[in-house]
N, C-alpha and C positions, 0 to 999 in steps of 0.2 A: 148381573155380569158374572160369565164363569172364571172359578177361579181354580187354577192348578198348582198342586203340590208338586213339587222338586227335592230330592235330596242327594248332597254329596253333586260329582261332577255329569249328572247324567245331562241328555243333550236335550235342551228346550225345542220343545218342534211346534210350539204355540197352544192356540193361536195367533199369530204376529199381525200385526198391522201394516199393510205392507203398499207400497207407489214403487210405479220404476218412469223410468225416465231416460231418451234416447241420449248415446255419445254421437261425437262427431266419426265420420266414416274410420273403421280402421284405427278408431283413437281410445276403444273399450279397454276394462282391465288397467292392467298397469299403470296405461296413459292418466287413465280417467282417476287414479286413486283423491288427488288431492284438487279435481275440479269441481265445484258445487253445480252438479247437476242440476241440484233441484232450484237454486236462482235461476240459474239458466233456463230450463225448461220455466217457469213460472213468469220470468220475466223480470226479476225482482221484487217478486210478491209473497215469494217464503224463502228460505234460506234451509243448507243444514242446520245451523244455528240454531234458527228456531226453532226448528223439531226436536233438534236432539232437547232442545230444552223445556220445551213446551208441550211435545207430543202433537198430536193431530188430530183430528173427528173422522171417525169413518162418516164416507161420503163427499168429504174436502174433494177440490178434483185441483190437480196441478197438470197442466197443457191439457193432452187429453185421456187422461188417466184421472181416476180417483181413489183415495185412500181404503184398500177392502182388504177383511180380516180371513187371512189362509192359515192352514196346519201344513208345519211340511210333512213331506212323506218319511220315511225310515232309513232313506237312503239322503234325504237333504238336497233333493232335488227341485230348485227354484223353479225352474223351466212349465216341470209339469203341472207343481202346484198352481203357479198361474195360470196357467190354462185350463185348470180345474175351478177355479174361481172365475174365469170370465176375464182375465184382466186385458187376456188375449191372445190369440188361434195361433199363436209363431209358436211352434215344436222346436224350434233351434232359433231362438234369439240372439242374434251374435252385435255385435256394438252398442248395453244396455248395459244402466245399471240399475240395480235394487236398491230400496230401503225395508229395511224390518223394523219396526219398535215394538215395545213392550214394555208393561211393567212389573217389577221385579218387588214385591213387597219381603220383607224382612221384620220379624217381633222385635230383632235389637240390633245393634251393632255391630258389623263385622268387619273386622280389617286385614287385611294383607291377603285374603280368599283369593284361591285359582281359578283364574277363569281360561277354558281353551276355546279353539277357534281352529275351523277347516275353513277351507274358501277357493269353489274355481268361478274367477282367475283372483283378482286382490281385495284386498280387504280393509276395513277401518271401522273403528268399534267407540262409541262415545258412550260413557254412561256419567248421568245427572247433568249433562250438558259439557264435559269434557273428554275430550281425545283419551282413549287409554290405550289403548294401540293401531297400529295401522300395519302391512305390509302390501308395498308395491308389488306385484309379481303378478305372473302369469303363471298358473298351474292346473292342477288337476286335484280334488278337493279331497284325495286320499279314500281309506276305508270310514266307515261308519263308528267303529269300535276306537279311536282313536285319532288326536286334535293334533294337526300341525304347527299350531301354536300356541303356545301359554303365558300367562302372565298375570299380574298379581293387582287386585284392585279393592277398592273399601265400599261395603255396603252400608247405606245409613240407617237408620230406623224409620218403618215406616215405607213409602215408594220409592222406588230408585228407578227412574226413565232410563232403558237399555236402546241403542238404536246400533244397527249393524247394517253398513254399506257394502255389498257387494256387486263388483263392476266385472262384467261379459267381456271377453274378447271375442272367441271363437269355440265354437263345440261344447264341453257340458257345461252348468252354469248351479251353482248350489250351496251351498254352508251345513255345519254342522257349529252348532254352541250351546256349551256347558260350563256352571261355575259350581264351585268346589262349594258347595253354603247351603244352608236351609234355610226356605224362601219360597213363597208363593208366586203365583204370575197371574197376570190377566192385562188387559187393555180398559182398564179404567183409570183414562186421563185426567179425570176431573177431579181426581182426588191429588193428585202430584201438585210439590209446592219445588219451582226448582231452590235449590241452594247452591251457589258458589260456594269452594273450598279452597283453602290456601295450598300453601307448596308440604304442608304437614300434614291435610285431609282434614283439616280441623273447620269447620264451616266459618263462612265472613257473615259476619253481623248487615244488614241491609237497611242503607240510612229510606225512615220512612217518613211522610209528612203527619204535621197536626193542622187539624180544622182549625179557621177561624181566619178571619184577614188581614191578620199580623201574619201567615202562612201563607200565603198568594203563591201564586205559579209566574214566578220572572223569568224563569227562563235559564241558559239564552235555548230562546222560541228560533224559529227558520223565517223570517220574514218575503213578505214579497208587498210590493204596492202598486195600483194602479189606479191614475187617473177616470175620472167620472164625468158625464158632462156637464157642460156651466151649469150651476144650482140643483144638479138633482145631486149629490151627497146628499149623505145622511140619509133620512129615512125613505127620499125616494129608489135610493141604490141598493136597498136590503136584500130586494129577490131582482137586481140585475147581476148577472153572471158577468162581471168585471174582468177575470181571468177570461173568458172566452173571446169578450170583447178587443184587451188588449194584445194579446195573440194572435188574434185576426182567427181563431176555432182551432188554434195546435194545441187546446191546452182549456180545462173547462173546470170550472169549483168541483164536479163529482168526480173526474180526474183525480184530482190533486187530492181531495177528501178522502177518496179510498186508497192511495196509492202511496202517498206522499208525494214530496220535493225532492233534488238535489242544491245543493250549495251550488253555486256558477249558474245554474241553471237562470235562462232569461224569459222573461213577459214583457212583450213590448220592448221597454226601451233599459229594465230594472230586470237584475240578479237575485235570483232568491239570496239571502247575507243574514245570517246569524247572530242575534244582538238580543243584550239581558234590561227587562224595563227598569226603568230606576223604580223609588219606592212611590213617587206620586202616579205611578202608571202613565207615563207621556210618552204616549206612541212615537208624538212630533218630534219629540229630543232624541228618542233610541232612534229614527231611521236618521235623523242627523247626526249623531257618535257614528252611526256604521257605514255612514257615506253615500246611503241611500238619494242624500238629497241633500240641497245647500238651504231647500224653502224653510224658515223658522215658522211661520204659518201657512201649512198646505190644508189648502180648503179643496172641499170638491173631489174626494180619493178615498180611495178605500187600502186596508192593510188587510191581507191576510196572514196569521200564525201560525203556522204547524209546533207542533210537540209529542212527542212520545212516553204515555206511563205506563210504564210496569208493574206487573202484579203478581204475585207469587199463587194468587186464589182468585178466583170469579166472585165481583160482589155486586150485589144485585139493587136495586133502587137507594143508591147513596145520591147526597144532593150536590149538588155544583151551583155556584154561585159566582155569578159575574155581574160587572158595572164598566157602561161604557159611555162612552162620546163620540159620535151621534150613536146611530144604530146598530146592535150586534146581530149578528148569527152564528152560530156552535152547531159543528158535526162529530161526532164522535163513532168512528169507526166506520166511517165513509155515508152514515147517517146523519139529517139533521135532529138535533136534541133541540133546541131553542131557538126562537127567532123572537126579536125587539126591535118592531120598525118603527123607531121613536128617532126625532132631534133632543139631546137633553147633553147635560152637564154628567159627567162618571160619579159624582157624589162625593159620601166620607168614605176614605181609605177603611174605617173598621168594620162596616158593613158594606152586606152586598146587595144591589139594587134587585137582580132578579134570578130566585133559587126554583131549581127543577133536578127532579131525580133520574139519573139515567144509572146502566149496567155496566161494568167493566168486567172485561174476559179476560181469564187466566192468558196472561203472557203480555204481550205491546199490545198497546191503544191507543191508535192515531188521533189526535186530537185538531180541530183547525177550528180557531177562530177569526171572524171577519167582522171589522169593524169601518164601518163607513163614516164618515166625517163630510158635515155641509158647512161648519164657519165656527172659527172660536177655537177651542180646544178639542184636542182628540188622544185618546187614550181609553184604557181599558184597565180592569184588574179579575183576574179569574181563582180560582180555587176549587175544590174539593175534598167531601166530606169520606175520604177513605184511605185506607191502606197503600199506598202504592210509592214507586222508588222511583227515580232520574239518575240512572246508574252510566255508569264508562261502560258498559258492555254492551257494542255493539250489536242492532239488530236487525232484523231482513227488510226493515225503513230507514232510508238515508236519511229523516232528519231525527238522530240521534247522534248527538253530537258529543265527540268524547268529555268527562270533565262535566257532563252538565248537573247539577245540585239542585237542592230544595231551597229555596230562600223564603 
């Protein structure tokens, strides 16, 4: 990966990592400063959010664009460089906006650095995953030689993820940015760990789990459940797609696996509802706490879980460990990792019945577990052997629910 030196406030012109994404007619610029384009265009399947904090992969495609790495020109002309990359043939893009990222390495510490900013039409600028400035406006993006806006921001040691939003109304379309600091650049994401910072710049400590199954993942998970028919739970319901079934096909396991849930959202006759296992893992008792059901024994159904874990680093064949009643299945990032199509008892809470190694990638990792139940008891306990948080910070997956913890 190349990497470029910077000093003092001169203007970064990459190369940037860059997606853009159409506004509504008429609604570019200005309008568009504080609407997330990129949910929108995607669908709900990234976020600013998530990039400013996580970065992207060239290649990624969001609607019909993909993530491709440009140099701007000397004059900070957005327009042209896309069209010099391929991204696409419009000479005057008018109702669009850009994203650029970047990262911004640093040997140490720097705080209160100037950073300036041109921008036609407005602008918004995140770095390490927070807002540091924005301005609404429709303009003209000045000369070359000099930044219509300034402002003072803290570099860390180490990566700092730069992202810069600039929204199209009509005619030229471009940025110019520079930060007052010495500091290297390049677009290697994989090396960036985000960090949240307080209201003093001082980094927050990120609560992380320990292995072992006093550690288990309670949640609260996003539930949902569905009915099976007479006597095939459990292990004959392992590989029936129960979400498709009780939707009547509005709604399918590889759906939901890569996508996530909403809260309210229905299947069938049941709301997805957010509920924490107790510690003997009873499926039966948490959909009864959360209203799911009045049945104290429901045979013959299956649970699906969702959960979201965070990771500040990509860790690669860590093991996961779970125990169920009756049969489970585990996807992990819209993948299956495991499948047990067994009828059995969940076992002892301090072990776990069946361990397999999968990958977790820098940032959210949709997790869904399904467990099928034929008669008896039903319940589950999962874990994992790595690094990662259950944080209040909202991500471009609705089932992360504020408040959620390690237990």
């Amino acid at each position: 990966m190349t990497t470029n030196i910077s000093h003092a406030q001169e203007r970064i012109t990459g190369p940037w990592l860059w997606m853009i994404t159409l506004t509504e007619l008429n609604q570019g610029g200005q309008a568009s400063t504080d609407i997330d384009s990129l949910d929108e265009a995607s669908k709900g399947r990234t976020s600013e959010e998530q990039i400013a904090e996580n970065g992207a992969k060239e290649g990624d495609p969001v609607s019909g664009y993909k993530w491709t790495p440009g140099e701007l020109p000397a004059d900070g002309n957005i327009n042209a460089m896309l069209v010099d990359i391929g991204m696409t043939e419009i000479a005057d893009f008018n109702d669009v906006t850009s994203y650029a990222i970047i990262i911004i390495e640093s040997d140490r510490e720097q705080r209160n650095v100037t950073m300036g900013v041109s921008s036609d039409d407005s602008i918004k600028v995140w770095l390490n995953g927070g807002v540091v400035h924005k301005n609404a406006v429709n303009r003209g993006r000045g000369g070359p030689n000099e930044f219509q806006d300034e402002f003072q921001v803290n570099l860390k040691k180490g990566a700092n993820l730069l992202m810069v939003k600039v929204s199209e109304r009509g005619g030229g379309w471009g940025m110019n940015v520079g930060i007052d600091a010495d500091f290297e650049h390049s677009l290697n994401f994989d090396d960036y760990e985000h960090v949240e910072f307080d209201a003093q710049g001082d980094p927050i400590p990120v609560q992380e789990n320990e292995w072992g199954a006093n550690r288990r993942i309670t949640g609260p998970w996003l539930w949902m459940i569905a009915p099976t028919k007479a006597n095939q739970g459990g292990q004959a319901s392992t590989n029936v797609d129960s979400l498709d079934d009780a939707s009547k096909g509005k709604v399918t396991e590889e759906k939901v696996a890569k996508n996530g849930a909403r809260k309210g959202d229905t299947v069938g006759d049941y709301k997805w509802t957010f509920g924490t296992l107790p510690a003997d893992g009873n499926i039966n008792a948490t959909v009864v706490s959360i209203g799911m059901t009045n049945v104290a024994d429901f045979n013959d159904v299956t649970s699906y879980a969702l959960i979201t874990l965070k990771t500040t680093k990509a860790q690669r064949d860590v093991t996961m460990g779970v125990n169920s009643d009756d049969s489970i299945k585990v996807w992990l990032n819209g993948e299956v990792v495991h499948t047990n199509a067994v009828n059995r008892g969940r076992g002892n809470a301090n072990t776990f019945q069946d361990t397999f190694d999968v990958d977790l990638k820098r940032g959210s990792n949709l997790l869904m577990v399904k467990v099928s139940e034929r008669g008896g008891g039903w319940g589950m306990y999962v874990g994992i052997d790595a690094d990662f948080a259950l944080t209040s910070t909202p991500g471009s997956l609705s089932v992360e629910p504020t408040g959620k913890l390690i237990t």
